[in-house]
C-alpha positions as CSV (number, residue, x, y, z in Angstrom):
1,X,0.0,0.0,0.0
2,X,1.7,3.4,-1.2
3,X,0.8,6.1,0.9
4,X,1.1,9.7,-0.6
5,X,1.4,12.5,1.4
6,X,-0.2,15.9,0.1
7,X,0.8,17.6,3.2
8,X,-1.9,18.6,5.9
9,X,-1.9,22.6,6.2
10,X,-0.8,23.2,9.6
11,X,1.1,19.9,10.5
12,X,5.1,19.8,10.2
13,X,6.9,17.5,7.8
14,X,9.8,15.1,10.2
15,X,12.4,17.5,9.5
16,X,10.5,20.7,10.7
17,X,9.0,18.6,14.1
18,X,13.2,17.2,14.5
19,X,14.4,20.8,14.0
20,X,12.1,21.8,16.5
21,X,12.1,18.9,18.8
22,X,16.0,19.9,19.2
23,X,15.5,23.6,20.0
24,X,12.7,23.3,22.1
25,X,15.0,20.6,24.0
26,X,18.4,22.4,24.1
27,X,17.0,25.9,25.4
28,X,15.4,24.3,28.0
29,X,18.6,22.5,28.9
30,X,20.1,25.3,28.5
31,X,17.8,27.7,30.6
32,X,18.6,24.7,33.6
33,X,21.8,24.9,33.4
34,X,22.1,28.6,33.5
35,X,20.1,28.3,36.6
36,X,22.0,25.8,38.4
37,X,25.4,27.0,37.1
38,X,24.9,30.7,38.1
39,X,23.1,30.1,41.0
40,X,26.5,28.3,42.3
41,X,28.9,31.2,40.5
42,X,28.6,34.8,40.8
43,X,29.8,36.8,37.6
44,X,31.1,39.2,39.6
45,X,33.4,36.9,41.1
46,X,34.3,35.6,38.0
47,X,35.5,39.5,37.4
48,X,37.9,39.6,40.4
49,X,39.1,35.9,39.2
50,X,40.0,36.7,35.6
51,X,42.6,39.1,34.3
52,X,40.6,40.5,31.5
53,X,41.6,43.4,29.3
54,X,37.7,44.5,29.4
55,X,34.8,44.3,32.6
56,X,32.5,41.8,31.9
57,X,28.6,42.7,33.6
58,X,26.5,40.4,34.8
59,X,24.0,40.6,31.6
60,X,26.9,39.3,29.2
61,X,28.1,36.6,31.8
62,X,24.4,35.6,31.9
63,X,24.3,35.7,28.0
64,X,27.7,34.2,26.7
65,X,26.4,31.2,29.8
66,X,23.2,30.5,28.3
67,X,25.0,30.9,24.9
68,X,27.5,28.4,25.2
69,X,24.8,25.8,27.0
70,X,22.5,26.2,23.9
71,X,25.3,25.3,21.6
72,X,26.5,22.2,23.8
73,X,22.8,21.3,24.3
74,X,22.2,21.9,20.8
75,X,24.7,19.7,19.3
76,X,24.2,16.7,22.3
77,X,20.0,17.0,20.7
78,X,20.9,17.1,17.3
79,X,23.4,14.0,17.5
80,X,20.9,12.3,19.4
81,X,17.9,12.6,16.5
82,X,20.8,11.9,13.8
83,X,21.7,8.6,15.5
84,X,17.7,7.8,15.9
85,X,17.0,8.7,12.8
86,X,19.8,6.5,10.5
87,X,19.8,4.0,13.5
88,X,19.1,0.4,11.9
89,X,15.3,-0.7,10.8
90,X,12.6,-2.5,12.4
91,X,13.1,-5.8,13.5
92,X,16.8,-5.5,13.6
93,X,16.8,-6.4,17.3
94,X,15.6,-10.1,16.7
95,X,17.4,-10.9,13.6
96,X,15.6,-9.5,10.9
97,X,18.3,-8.2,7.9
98,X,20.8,-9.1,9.6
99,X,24.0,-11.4,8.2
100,X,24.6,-14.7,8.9
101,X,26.7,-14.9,11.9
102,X,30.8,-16.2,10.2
103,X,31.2,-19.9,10.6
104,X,33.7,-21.1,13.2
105,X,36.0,-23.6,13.3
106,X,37.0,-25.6,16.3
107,X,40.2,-26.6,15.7
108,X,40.0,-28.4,19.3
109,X,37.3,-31.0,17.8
110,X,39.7,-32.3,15.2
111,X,42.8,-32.4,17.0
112,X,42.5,-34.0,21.0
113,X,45.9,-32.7,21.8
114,X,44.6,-29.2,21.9
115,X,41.8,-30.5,24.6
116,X,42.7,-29.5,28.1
117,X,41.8,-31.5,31.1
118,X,39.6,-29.4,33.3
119,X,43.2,-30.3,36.0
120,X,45.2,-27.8,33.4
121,X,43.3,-24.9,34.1
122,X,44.6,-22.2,36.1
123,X,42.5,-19.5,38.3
């Protein structure tokens, strides 16, 4: 059964609900760990820590923060869709398209000098 798809108005193709599955995902990582980050750091402090050649106020602390969690959070999401998206098909868990496993040969069968006596073993 082919299935065409003429597009509902209103509803997202997978690309568009991906896209914003990942940025609805990383800024709210991103807002929690601007929360938790700065409520343990003071950007002040950070100031009177660093040697800088310009002041840096609490707004841009607060903004290059959130800035550089989006990015990270961004990237973590977007890897995260990739691999679910190009992961392997259906049924691959129990066997389906998979190859056959590579036959072995147990060289110990043929030959009863390579057979150890369970008195060789060592723990």
């Amino acid at each position: 059964m082919t299935r065409t798809d003429h597009g509902v108005p209103g509803r997202w193709n997978h690309r568009q609900r991906d896209l914003g599955i990942i940025s609805w995902i990383s800024f709210l990582s991103a807002c929690v760990g601007t929360v938790i980050i700065f409520a343990v750091l003071d950007p002040e402090a950070l100031n009177d820590a660093w040697v800088l050649p310009w002041q840096m106020g609490r707004e841009l602390a607060y903004s290059l923060g959130f800035l550089f969690l989006l990015l990270v959070s961004l990237l973590a999401s977007g890897l995260t869709v990739f691999m679910i998206r190009t992961g392997p098909a259906k049924g691959h868990y129990h066997g389906k398209g998979r190859s056959a496993p590579p036959q072995t040969d147990p060289h110990a069968a043929k030959d009863p000098e390579l057979q150890l006596d369970p008195g060789e073993w060592r723990e």
